[in-house]
C-alpha positions in Angstrom: 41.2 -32.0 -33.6 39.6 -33.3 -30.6 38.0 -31.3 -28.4 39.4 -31.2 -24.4 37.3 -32.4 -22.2 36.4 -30.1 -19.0 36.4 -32.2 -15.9 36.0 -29.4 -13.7 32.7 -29.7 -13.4 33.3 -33.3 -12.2 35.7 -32.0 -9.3 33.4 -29.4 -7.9 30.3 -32.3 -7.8 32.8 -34.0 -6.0 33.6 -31.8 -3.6 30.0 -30.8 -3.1 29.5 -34.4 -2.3 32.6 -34.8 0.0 31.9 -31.6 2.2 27.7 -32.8 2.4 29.1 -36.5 3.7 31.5 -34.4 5.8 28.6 -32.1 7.3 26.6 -35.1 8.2 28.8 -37.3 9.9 29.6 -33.6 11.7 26.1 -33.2 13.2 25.3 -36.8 13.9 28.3 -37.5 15.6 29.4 -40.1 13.7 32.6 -42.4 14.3 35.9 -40.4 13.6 36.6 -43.2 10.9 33.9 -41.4 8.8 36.2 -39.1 8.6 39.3 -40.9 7.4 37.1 -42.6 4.8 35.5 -39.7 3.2 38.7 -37.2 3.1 41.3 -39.7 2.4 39.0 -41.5 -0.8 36.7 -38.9 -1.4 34.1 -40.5 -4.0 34.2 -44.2 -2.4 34.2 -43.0 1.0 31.4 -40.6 0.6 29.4 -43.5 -1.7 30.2 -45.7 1.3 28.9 -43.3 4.1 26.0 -42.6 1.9 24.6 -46.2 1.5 25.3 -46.6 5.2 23.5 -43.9 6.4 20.5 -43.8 3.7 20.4 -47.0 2.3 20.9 -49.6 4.7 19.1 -52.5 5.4 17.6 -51.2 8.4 16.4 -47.7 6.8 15.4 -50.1 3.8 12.9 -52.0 6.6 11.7 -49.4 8.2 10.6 -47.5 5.0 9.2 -51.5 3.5 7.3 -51.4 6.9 5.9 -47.9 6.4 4.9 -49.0 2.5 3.4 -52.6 4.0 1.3 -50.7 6.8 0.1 -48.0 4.0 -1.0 -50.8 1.7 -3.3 -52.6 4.5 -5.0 -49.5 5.3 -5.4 -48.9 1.4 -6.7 -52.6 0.9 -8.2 -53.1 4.2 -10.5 -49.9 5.0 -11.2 -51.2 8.7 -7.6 -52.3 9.3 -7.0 -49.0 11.6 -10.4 -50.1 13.6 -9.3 -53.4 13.9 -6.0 -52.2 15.7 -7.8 -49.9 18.0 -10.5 -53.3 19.0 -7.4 -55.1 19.3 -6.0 -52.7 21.8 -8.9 -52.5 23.8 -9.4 -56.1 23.9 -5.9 -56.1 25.4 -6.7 -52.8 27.9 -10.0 -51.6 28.2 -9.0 -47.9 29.3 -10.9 -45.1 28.6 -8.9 -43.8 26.3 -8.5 -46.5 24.2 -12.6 -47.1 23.8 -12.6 -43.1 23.1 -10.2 -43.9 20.5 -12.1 -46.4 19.0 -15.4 -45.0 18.9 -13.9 -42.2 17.0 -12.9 -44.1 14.5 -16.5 -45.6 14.4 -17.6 -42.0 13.9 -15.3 -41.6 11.3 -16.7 -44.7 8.9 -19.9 -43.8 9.8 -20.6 -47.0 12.6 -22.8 -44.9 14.6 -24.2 -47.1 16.6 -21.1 -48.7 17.8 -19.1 -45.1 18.7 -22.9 -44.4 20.8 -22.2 -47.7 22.7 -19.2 -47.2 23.5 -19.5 -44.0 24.3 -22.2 -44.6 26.6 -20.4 -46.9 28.5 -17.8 -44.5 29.1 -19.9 -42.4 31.0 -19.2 -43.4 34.7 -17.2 -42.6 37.5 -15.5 -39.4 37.1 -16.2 -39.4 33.0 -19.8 -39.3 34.2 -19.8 -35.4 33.6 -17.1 -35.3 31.2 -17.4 -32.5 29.1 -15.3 -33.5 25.9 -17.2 -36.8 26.4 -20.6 -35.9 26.0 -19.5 -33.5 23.1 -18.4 -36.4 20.9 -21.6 -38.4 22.4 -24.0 -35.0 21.1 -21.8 -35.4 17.9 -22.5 -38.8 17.2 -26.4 -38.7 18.1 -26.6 -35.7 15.4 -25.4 -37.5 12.6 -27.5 -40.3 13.9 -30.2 -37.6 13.3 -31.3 -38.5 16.8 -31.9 -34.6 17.2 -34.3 -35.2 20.8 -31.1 -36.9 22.1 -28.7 -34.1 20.9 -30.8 -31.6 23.0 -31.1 -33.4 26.1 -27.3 -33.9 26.1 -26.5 -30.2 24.9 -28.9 -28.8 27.9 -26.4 -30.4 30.4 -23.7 -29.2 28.7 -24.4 -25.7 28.5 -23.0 -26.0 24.8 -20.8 -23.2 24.0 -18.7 -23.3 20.3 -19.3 -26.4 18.1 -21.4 -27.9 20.3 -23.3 -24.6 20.4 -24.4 -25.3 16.7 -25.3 -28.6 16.7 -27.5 -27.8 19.5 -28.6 -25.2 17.3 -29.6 -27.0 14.4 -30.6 -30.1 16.9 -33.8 -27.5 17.4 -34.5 -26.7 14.0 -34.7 -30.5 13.0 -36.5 -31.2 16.2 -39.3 -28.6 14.8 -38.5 -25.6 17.3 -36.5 -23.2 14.9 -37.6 -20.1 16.6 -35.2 -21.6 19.6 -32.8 -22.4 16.8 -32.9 -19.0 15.7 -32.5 -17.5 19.1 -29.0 -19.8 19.5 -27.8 -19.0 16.4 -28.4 -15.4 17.0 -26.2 -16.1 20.2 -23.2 -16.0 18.1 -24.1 -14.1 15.7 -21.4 -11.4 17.1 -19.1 -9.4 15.3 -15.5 -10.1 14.5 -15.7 -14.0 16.3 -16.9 -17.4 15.5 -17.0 -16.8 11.7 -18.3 -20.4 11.8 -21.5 -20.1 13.7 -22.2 -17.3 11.9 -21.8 -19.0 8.8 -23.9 -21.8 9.8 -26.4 -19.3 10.6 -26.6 -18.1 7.1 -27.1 -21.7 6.2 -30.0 -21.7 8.3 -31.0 -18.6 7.2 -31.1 -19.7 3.7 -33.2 -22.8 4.7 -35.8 -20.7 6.1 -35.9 -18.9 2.8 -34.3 -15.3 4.1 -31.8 -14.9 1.3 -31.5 -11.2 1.7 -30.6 -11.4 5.6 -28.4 -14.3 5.1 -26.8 -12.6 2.3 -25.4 -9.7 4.7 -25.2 -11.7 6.7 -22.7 -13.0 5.0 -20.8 -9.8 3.5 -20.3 -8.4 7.0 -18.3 -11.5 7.7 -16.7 -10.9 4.6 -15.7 -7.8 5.5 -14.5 -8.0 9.0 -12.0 -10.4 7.4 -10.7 -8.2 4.9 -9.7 -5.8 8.0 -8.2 -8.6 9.7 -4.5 -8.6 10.2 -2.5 -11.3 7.9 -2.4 -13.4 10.8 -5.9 -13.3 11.7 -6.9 -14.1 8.0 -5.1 -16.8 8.4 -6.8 -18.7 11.2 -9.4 -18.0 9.3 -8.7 -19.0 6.0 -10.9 -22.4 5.6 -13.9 -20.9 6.9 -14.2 -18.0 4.6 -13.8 -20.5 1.8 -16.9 -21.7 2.6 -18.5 -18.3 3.8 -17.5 -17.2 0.2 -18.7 -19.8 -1.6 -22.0 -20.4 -0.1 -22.2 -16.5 -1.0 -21.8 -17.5 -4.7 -24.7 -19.7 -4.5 -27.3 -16.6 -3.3 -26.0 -14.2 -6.3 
């Protein structure tokens, strides 16, 4: 004997399908004939609405344009900066240079992101805080540590800036100065990340038993954290915990 065949299964993908269709056309407003279509001929209609709503030619573009633009930036690792030169030939804001001497920073065309930079300091960028930030930033992985000073002395470098200012001294050959700004943040239950670099420097200097509590206290304060503290926190204390690993 044969065996009968259960389409049941078949009607309830159907109807899945049907009310999905149904639900979309619902929240996107769609034209009323949506409606007729995908009720009155349930699987063509709802085939129909599907391939005009996720699979048409102009979703089809827009994702081949999103591919094609991926693929440059694969094959052509300056084809972001070559945009952002473009734009500024086409309007020299200051927003658009500051654009594009970040992306200098980024692959490492150092001297270019200074220039620019520079030249953005005028007018009422002259004393522009975030400004000479990404300036002090660029000059320290330029290793031009005499520049990072002079530029963090006008600053009054709190935060980030307050630790490559930090380590701008230490370079420079004054680490007792570095020491004393490092031990400027060096307070409890805040900026886990000067405190970590502090360990860092601590370990240069060859103090492995201070920078290791130094360290484990962070460690600790974070274990009493609430869940939502810990997890601001989170990427810092991966490296607080693994440069830990490396004094054990």
């Amino acid at each position: 004997m044969f065996d009968l065949i259960d389409y049941s299964n078949y009607y309830y993908l159907i109807l899945g399908l049907q009310g999905f269709c149904l639900y979309h056309a619902y929240k996107n407003n769609n034209q009323q004939k949506w409606y007729y279509l995908i009720i009155f001929l349930p699987i063509i209609g709802s085939l129909i609405y599907l391939y005009e709503n996720f699979y048409s030619r102009r979703n089809v573009s827009n994702v081949t344009d999103n591919v094609t633009e991926g693929m440059k930036s694969i094959l052509n690792s300056n084809h972001t900066i070559e945009k952002l030169e473009k734009t500024v030939k086409f309007s020299d804001t200051h927003t658009n240079k500051m654009n594009l001497a970040d992306a200098y920073v980024d692959k490492g065309r150092l001297d270019e992101a200074i220039h620019i930079y520079e030249s953005c300091r005028n007018g009422i960028y002259a004393d522009n805080v975030e400004l000479f930030q990404k300036l002090s930033h660029a000059y320290y992985l330029k290793k031009d540590y005499p520049k990072v000073i002079e530029l963090s002395k006008k600053l009054n470098p709190v935060g980030e800036n307050n630790i490559t200012f930090a380590w701008a001294l230490h370079y420079a050959g004054d680490s007792a100065k570095a020491e004393e700004k490092f031990k400027e943040m060096n307070r409890r239950f805040s900026n886990f990340q000067g405190r970590l670099e502090y360990s860092k420097f601590l370990l240069e200097k060859d103090r492995k038993e201070d920078a290791y509590n130094l360290l484990c206290d962070i460690i600790e304060e974070y274990d009493s954290m609430t869940s939502y503290e810990k997890n601001l926190k989170k990427g810092v204390m991966g490296e607080v915990k693994r440069v830990l690993r490396t004094i054990k």
